[in-house]
N, CA, C and O atoms as a MOPAC input file, in Angstrom:
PM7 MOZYME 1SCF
protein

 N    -25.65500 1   -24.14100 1     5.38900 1
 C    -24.98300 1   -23.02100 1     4.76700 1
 C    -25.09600 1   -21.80500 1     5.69400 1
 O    -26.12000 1   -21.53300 1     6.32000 1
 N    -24.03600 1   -21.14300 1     5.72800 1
 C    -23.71500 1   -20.12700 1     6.96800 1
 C    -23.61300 1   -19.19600 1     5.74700 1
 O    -23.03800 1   -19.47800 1     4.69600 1
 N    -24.38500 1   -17.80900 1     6.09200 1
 C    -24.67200 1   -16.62200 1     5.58100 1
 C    -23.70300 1   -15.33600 1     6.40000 1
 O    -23.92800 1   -15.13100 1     7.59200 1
 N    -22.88600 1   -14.70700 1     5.83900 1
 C    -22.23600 1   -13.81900 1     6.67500 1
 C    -22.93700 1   -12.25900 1     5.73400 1
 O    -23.06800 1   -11.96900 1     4.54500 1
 N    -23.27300 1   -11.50600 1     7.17800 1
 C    -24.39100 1   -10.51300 1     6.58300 1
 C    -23.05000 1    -9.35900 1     7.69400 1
 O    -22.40400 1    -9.63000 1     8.70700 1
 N    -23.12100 1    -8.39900 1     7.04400 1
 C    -21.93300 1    -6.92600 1     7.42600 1
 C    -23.20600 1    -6.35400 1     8.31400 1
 O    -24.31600 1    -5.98800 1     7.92600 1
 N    -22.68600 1    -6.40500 1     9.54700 1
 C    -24.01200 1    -5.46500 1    10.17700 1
 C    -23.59800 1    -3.55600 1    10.24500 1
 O    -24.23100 1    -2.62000 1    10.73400 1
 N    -22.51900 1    -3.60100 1     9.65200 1
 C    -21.87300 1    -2.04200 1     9.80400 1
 C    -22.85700 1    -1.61700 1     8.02800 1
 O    -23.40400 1    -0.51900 1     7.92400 1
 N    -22.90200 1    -2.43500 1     7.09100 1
 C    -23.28200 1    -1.45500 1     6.39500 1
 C    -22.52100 1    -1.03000 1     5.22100 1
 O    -22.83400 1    -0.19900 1     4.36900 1
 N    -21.11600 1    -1.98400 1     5.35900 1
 C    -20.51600 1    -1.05500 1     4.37000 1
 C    -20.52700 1    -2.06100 1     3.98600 1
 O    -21.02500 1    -3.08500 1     4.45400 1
 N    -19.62100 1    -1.76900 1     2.50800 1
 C    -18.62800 1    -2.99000 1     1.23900 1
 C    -17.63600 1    -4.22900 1     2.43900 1
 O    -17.07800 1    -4.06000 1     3.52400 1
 N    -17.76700 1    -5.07200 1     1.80400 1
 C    -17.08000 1    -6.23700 1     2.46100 1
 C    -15.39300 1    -5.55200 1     1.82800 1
 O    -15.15200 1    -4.70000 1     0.97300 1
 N    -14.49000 1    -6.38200 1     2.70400 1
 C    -13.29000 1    -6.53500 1     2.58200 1
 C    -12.76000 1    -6.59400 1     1.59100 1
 O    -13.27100 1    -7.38600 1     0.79800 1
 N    -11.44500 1    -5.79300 1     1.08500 1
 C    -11.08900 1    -6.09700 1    -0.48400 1
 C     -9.86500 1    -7.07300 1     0.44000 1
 O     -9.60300 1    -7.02000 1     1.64100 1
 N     -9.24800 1    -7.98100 1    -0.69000 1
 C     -8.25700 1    -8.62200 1    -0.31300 1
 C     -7.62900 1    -9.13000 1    -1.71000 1
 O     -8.22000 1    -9.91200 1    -2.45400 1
 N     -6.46000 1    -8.62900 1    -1.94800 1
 C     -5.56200 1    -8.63000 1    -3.09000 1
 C     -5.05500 1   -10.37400 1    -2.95100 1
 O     -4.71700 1   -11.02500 1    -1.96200 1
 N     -5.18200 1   -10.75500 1    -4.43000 1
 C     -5.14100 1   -12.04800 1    -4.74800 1
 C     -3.34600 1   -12.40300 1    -4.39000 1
 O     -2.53300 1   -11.60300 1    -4.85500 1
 N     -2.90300 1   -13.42300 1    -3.69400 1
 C     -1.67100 1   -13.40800 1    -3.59400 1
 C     -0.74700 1   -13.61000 1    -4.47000 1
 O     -0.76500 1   -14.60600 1    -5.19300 1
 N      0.28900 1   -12.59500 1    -4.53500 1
 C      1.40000 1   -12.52500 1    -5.00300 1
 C      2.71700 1   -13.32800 1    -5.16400 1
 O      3.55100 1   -12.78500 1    -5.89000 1
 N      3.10900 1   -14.71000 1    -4.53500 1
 C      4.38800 1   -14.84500 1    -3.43100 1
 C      5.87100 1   -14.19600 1    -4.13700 1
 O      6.76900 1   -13.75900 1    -3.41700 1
 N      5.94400 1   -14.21000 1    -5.38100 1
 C      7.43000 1   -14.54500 1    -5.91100 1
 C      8.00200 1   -12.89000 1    -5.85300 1
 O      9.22000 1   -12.76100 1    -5.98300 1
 N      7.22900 1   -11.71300 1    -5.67600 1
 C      7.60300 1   -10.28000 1    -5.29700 1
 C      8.15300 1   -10.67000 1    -3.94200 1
 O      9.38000 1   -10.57400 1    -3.91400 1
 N      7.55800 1   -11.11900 1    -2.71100 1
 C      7.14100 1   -10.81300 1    -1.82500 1
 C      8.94100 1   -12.22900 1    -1.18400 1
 O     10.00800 1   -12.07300 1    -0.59000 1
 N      8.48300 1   -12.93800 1    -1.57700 1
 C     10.04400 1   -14.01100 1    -1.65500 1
 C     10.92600 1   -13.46000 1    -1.48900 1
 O     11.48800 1   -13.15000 1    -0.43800 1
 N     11.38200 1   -13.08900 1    -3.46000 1
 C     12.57700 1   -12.82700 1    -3.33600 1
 C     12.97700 1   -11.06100 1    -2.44100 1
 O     14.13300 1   -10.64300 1    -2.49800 1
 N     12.23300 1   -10.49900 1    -1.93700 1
 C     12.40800 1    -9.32800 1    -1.20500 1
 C     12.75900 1    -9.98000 1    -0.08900 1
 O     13.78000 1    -9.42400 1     0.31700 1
 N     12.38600 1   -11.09800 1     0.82300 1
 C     12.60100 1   -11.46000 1     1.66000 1
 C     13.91400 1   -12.37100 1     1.60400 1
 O     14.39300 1   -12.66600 1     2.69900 1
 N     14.35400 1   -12.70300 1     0.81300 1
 C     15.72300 1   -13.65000 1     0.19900 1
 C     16.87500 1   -12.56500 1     0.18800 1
 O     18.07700 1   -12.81700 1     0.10100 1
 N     16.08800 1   -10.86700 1     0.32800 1
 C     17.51700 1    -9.92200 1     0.34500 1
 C     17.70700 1    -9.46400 1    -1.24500 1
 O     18.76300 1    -8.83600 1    -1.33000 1
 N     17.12000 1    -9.55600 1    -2.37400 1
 C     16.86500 1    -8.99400 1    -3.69900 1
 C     16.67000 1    -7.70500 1    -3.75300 1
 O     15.50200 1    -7.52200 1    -3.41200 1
 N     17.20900 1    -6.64600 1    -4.01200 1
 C     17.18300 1    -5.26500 1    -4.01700 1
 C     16.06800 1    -5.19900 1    -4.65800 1
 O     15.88600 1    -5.84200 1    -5.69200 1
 N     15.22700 1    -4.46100 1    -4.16200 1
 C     13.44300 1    -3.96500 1    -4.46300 1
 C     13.51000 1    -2.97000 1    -5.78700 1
 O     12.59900 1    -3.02900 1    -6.61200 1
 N     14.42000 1    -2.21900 1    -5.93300 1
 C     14.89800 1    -2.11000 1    -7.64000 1
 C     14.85900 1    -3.21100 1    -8.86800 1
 O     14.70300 1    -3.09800 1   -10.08400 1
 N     15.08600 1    -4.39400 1    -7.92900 1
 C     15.58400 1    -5.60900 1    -9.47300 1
 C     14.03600 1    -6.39700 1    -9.19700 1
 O     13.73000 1    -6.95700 1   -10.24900 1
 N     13.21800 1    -6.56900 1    -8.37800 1
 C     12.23900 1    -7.09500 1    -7.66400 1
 C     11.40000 1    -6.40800 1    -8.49200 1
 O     10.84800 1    -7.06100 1    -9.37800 1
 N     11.03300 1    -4.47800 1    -8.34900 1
 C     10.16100 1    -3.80400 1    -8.53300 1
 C     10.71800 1    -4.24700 1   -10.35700 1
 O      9.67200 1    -4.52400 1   -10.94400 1
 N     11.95100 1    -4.39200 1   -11.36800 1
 C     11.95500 1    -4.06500 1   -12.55600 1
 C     11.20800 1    -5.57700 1   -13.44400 1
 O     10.74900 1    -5.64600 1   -14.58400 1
 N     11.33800 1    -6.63800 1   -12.37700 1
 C     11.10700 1    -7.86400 1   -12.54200 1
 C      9.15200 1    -8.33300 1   -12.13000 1
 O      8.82600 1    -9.51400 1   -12.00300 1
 N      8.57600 1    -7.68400 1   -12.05000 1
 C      7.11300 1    -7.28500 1   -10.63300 1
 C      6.77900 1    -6.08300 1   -10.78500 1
 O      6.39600 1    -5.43700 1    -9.81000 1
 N      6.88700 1    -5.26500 1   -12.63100 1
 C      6.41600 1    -4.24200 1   -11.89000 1
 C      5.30800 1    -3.60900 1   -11.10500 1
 O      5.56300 1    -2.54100 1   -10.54800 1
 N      4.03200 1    -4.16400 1   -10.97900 1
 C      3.15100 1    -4.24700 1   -10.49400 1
 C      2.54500 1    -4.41500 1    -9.10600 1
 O      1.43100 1    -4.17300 1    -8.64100 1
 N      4.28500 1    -5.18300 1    -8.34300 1
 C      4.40900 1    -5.39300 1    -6.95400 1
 C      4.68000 1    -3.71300 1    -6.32000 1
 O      5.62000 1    -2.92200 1    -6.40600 1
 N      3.18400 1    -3.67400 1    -5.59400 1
 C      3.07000 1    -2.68400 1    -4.75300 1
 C      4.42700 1    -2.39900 1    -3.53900 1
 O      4.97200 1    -1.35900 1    -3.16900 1
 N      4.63300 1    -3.85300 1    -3.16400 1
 C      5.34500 1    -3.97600 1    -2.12900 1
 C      6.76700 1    -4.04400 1    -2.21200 1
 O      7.47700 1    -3.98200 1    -1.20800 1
 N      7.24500 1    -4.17900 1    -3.46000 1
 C      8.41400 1    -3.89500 1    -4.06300 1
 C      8.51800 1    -2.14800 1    -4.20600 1
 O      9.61700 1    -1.70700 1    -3.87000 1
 N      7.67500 1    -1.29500 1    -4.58500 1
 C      7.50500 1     0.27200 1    -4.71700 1
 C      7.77400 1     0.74100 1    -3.64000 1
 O      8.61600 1     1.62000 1    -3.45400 1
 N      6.96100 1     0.10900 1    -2.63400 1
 C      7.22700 1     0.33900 1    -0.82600 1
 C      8.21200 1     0.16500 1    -0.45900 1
 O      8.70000 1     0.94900 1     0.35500 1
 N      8.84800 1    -0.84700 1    -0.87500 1
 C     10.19200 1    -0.60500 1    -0.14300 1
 C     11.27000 1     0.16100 1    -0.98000 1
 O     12.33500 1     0.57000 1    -0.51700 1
 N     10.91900 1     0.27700 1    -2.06200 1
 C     12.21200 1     1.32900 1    -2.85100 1
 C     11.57300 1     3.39200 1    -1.97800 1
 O     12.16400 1     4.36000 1    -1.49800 1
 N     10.56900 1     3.12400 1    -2.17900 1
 C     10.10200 1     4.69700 1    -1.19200 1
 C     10.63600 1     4.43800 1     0.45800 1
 O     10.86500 1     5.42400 1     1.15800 1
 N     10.78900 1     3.21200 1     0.94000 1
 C     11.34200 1     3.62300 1     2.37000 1
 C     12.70000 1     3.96900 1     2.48900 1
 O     13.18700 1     4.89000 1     3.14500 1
 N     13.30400 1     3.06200 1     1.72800 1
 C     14.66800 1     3.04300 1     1.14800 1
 C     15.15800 1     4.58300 1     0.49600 1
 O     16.22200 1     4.94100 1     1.00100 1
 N     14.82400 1     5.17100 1    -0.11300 1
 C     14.69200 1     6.73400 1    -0.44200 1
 C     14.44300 1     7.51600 1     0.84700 1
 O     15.21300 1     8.38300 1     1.26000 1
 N     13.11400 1     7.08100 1     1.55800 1
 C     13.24800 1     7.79600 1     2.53700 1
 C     14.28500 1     8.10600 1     3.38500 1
 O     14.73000 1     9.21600 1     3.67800 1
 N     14.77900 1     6.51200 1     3.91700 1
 C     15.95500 1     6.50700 1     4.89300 1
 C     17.02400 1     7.34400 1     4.74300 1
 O     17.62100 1     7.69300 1     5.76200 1
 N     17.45500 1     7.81400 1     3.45700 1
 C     18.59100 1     8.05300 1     2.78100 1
 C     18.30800 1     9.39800 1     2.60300 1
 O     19.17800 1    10.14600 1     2.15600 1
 N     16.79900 1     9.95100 1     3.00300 1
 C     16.77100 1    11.38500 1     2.35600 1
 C     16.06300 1    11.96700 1     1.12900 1
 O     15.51200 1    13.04900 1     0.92800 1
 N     16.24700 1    10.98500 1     0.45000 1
 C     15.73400 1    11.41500 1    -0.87100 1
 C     13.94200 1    10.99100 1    -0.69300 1
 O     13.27000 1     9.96300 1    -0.61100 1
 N     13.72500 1    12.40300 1    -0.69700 1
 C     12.22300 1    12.30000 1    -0.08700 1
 C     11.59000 1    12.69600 1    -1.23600 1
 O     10.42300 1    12.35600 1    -1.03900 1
 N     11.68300 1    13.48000 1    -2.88900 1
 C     10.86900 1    13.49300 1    -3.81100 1
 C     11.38900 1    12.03600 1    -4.50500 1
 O     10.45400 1    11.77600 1    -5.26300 1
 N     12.11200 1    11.24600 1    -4.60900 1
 C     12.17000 1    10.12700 1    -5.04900 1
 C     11.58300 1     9.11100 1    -3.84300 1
 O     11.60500 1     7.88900 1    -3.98900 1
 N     11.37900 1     9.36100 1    -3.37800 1
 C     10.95300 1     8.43900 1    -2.52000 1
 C      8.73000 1     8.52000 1    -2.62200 1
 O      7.93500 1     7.60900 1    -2.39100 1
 N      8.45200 1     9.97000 1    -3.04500 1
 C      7.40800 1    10.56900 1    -3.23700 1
 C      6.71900 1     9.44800 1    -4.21400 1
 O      5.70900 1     8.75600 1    -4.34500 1
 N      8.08300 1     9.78400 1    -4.85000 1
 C      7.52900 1     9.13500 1    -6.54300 1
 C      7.43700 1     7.55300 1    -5.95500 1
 O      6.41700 1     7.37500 1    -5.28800 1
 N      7.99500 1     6.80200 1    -6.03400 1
 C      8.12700 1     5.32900 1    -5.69500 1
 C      6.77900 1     4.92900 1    -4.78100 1
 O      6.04400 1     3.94100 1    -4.79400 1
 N      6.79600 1     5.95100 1    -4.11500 1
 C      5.60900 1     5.62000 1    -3.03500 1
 C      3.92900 1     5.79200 1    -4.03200 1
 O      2.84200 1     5.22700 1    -3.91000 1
 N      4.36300 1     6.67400 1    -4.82400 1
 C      3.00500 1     7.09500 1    -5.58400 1
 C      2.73300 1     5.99600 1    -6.90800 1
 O      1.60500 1     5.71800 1    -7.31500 1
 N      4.05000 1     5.42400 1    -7.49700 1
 C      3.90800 1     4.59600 1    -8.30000 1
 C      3.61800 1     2.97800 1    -7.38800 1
 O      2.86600 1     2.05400 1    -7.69600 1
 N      4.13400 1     3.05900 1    -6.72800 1
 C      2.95900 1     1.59600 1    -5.41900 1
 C      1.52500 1     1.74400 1    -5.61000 1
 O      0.71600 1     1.07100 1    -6.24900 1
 N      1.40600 1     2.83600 1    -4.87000 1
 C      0.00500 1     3.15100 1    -4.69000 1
 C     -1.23600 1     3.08000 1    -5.91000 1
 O     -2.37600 1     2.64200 1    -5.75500 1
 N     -0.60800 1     3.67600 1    -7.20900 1
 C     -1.36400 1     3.33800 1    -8.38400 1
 C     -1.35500 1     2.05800 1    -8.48800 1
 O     -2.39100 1     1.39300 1    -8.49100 1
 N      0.02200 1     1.48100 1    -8.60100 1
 C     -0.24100 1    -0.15700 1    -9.03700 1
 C     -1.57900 1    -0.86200 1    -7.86600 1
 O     -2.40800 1    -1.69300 1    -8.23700 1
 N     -1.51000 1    -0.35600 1    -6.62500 1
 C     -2.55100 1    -0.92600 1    -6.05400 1
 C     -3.50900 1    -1.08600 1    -6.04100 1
 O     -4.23700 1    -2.06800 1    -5.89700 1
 N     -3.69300 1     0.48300 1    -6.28700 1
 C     -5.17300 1     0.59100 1    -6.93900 1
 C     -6.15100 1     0.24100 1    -7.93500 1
 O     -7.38100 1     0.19400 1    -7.94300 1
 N     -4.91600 1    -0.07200 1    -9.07500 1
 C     -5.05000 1    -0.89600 1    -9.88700 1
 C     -5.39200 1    -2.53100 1    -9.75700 1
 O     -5.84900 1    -3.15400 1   -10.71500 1
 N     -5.19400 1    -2.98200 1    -8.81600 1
 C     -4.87000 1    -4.23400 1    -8.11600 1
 C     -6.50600 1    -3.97900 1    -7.74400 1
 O     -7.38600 1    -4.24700 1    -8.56300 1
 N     -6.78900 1    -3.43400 1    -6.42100 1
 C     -7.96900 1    -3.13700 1    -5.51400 1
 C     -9.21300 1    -3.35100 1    -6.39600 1
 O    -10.07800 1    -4.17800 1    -6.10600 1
 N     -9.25900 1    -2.58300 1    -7.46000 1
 C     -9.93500 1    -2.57100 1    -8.59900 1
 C    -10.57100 1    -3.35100 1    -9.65300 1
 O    -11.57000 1    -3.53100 1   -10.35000 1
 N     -8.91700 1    -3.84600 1    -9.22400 1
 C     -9.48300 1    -5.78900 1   -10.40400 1
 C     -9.95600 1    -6.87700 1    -8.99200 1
 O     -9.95900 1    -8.10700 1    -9.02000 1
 N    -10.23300 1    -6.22200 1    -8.12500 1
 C    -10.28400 1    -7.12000 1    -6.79400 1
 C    -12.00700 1    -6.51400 1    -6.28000 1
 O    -12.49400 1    -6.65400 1    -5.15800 1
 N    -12.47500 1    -6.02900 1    -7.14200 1
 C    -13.78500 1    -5.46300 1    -6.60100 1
 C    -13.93100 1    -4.50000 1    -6.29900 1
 O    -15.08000 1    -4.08600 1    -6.45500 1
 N    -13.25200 1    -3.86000 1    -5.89400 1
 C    -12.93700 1    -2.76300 1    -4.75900 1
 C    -13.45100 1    -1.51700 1    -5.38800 1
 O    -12.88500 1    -0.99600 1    -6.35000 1
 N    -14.53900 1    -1.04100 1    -4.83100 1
 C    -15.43500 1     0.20000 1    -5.47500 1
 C    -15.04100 1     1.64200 1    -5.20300 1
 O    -15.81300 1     2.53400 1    -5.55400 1
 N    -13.78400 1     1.95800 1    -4.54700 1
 C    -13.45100 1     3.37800 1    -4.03100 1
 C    -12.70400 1     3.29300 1    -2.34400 1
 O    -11.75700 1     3.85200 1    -1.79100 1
 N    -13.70600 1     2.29500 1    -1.96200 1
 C    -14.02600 1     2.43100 1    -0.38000 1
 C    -14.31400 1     1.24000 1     0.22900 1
 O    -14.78600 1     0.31800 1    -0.43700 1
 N    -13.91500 1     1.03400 1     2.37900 1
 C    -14.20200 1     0.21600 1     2.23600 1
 C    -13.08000 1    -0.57600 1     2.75400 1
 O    -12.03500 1     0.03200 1     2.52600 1
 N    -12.87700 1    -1.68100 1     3.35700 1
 C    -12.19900 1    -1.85200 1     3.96000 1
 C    -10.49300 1    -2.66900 1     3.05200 1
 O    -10.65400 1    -3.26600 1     1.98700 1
 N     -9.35300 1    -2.57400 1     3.54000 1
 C     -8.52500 1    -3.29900 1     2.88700 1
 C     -7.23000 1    -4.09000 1     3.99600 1
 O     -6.02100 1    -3.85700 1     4.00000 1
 N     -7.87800 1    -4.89300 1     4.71500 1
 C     -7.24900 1    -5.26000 1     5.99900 1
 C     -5.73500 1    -6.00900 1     5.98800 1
 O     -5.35500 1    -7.01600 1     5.39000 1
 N     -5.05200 1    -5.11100 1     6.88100 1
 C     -3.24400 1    -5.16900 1     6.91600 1
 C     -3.36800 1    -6.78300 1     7.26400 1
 O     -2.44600 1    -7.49600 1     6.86900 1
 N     -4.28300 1    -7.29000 1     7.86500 1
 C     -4.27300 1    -8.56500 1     8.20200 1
 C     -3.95700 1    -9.80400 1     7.21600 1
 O     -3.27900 1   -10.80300 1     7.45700 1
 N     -4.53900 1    -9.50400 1     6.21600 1
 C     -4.16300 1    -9.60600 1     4.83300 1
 C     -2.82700 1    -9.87600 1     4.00000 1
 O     -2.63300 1    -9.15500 1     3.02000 1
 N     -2.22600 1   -10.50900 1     4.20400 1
 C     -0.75200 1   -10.32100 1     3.74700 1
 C     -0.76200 1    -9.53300 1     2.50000 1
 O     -0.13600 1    -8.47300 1     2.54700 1
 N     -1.35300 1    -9.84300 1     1.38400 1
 C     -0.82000 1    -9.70900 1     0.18000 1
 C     -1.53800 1    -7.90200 1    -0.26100 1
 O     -1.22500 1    -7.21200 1    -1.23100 1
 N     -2.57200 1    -7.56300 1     0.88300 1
 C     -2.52900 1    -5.94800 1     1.07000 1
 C     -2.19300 1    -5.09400 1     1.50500 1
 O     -2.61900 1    -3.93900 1     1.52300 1
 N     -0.90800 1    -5.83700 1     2.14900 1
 C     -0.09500 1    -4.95400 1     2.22500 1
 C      0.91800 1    -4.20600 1     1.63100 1
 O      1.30100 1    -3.14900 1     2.13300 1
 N      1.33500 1    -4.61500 1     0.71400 1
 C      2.03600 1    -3.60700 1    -0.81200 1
 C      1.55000 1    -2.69000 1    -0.54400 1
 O      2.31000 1    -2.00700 1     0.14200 1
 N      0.28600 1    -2.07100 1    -0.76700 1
 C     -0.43200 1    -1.57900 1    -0.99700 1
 C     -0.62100 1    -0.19000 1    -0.02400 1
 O     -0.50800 1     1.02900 1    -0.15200 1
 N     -1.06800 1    -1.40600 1     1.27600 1
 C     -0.83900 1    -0.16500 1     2.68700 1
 C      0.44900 1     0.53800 1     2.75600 1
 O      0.65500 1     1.74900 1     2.68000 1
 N      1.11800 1    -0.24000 1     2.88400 1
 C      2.87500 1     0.55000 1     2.82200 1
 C      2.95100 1     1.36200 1     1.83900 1
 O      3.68000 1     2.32400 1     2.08000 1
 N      2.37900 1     1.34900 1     0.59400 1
 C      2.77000 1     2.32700 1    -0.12000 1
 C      1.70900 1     3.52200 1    -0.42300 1
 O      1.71300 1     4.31100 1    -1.36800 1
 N      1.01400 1     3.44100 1     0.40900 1
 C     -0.14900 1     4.74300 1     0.73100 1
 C      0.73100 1     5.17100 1     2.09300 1
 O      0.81300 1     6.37400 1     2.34100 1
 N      1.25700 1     4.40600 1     2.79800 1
 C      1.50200 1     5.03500 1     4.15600 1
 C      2.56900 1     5.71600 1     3.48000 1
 O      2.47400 1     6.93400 1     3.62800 1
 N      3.77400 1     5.27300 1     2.63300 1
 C      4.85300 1     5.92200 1     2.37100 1
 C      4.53800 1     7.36900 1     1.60300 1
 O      5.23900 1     8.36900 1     1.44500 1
 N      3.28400 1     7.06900 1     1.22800 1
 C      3.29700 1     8.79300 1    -0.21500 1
 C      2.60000 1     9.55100 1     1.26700 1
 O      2.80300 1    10.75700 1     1.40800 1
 N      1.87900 1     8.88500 1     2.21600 1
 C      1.42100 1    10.21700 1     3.11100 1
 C      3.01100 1    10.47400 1     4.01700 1
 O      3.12300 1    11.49100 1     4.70100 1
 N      3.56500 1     9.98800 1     3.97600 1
 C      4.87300 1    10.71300 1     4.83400 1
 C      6.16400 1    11.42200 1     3.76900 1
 O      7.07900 1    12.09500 1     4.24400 1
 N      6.05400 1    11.18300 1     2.56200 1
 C      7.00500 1    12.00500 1     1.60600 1
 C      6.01300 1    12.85600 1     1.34000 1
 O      6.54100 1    13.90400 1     0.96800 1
 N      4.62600 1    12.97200 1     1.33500 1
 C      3.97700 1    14.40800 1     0.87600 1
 C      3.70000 1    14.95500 1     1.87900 1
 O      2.97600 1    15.94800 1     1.80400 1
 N      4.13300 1    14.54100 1     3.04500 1
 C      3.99400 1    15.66400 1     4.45600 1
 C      5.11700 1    15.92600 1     4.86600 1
 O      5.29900 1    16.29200 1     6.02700 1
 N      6.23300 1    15.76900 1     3.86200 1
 C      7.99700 1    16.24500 1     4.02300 1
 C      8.35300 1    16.78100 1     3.10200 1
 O      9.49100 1    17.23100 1     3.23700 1
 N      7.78300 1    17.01200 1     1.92300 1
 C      7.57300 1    18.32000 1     0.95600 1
 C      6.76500 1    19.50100 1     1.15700 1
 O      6.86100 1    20.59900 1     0.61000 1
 N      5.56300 1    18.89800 1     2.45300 1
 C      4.90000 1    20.66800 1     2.62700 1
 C      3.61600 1    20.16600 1     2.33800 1
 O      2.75100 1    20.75900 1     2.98200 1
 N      2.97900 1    18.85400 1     1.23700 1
 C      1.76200 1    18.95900 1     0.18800 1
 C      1.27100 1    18.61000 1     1.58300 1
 O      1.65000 1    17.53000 1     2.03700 1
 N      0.85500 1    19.01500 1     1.97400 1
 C     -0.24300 1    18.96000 1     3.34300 1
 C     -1.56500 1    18.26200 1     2.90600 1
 O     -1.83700 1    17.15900 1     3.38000 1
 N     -2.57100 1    19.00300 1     1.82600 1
 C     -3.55700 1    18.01900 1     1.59000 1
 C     -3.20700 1    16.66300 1     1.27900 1
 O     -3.90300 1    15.82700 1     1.85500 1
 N     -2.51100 1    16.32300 1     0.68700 1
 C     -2.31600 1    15.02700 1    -0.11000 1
 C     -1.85100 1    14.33200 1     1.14500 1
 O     -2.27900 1    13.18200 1     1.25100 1
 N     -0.83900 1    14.89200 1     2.41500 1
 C     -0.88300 1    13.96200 1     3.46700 1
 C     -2.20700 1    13.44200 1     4.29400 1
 O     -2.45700 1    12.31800 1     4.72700 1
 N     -2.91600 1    14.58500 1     4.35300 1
 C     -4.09900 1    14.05900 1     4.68800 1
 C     -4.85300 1    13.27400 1     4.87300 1
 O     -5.27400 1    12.54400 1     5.77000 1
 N     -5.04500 1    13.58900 1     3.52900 1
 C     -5.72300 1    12.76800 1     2.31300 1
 C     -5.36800 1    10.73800 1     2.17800 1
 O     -6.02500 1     9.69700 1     2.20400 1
 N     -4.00200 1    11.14600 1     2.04300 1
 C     -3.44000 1     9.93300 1     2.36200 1
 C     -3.80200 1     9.39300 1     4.09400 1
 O     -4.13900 1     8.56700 1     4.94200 1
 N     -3.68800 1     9.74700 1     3.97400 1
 C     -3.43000 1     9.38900 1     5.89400 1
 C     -4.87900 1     8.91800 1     6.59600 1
 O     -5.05400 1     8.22700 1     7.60000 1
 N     -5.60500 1     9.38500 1     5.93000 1
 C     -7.41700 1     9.38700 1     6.44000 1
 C     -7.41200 1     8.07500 1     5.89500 1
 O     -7.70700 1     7.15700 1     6.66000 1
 N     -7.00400 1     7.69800 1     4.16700 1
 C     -7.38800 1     6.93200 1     3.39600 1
 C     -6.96600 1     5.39700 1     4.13300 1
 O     -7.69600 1     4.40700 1     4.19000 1
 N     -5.54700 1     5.53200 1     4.67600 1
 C     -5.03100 1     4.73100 1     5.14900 1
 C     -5.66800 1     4.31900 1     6.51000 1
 O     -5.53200 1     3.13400 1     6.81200 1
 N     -6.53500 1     5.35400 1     7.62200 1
 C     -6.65400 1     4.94400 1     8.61400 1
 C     -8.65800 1     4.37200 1     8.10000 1
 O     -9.44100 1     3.96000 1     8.95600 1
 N     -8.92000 1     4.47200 1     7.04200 1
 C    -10.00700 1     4.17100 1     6.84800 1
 C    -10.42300 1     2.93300 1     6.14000 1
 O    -11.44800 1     2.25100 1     6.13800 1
 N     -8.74600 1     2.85400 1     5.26400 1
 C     -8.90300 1     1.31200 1     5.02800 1
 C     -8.46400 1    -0.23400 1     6.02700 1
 O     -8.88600 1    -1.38600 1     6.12600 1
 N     -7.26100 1     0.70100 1     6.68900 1
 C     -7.16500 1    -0.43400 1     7.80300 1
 C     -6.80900 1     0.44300 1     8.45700 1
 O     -6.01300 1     1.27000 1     8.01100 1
 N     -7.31500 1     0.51100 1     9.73500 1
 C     -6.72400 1     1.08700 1    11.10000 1
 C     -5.66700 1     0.43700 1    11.48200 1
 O     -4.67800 1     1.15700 1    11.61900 1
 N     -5.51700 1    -0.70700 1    11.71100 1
 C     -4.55800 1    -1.83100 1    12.05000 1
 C     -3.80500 1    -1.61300 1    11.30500 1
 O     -3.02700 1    -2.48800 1    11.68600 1
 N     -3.09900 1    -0.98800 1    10.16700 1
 C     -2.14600 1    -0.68900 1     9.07000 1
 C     -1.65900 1     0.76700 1     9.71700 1
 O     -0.47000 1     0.83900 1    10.02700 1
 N     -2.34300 1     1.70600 1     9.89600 1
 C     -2.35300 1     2.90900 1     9.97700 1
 C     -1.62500 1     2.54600 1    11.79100 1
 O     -0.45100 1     2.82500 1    12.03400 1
 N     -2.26700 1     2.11000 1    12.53400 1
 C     -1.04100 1     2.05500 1    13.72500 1
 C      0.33300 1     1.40800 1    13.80100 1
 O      1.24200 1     1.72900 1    14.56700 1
 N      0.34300 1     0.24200 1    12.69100 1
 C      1.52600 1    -0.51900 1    12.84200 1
 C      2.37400 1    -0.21100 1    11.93200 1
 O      3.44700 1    -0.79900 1    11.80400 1
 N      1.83700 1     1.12000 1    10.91100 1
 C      2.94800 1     1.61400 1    10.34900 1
 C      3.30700 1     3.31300 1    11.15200 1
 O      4.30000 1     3.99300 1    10.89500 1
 N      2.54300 1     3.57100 1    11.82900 1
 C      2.93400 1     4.85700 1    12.57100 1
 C      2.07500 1     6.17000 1    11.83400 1
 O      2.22000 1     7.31700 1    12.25500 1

């Protein structure tokens, strides 16, 4: 029996239990509207209705979408162990809903002005996965 011991110190890895049938039909080309009304809970369905807003401009709807991801995730993270903090690795497929839609509320709340909340976001994101935080920009 092999013992894996964290020599950093912190909380082990959260990793969100997989999803596929959000994550499918988004990839089958299903508008993330009929996905997110069908899933509401799919982080990654929220994420893409906030990028989708973004693209287009609509950056307080896009705020919102991004912020209603992010709760559902947290919500998710939560029933997944997840104590506050701590790692949540993009490596991960099915945490990524999640990342995308923290990355999306820190770039619609740093295009309204809310400066802390980009921050805020933005730290959160480079603290749960760095690897998320570069490969989403």
């Amino acid at each position: 029996m092999t013992i894996h011991e964290n020599l950093l110190g912190g909380p082990p890895p959260t990793h969100l239990p997989d999803d596929p049938e959000p994550r499918t039909l988004l990839a089958q080309g299903t508008a993330p509207a009929d996905v997110a009304a069908k899933y509401p809970t799919s982080s990654l369905a929220w994420a893409q209705l906030a990028d989708e807003a973004f693209e287009r401009g609509s950056v307080v709807e896009s705020y919102a979408y991004a912020r209603t991801g992010y709760h559902r995730g947290l919500d998710a993270l939560r029933r997944s162990g997840w104590k506050g903090h701590g790692p949540v690795p993009w490596e991960h497929e099915p945490n990524r809903g999640f990342l995308r839609a923290l990355h999306a509320l820190a770039r619609a709340a740093q295009s309204i002005g809310e400066q802390e909340e980009y921050e805020r976001c933005s730290q959160f994101l480079k603290d749960s996965s760095p690897t998320a935080a570069q490969t989403l920009g």
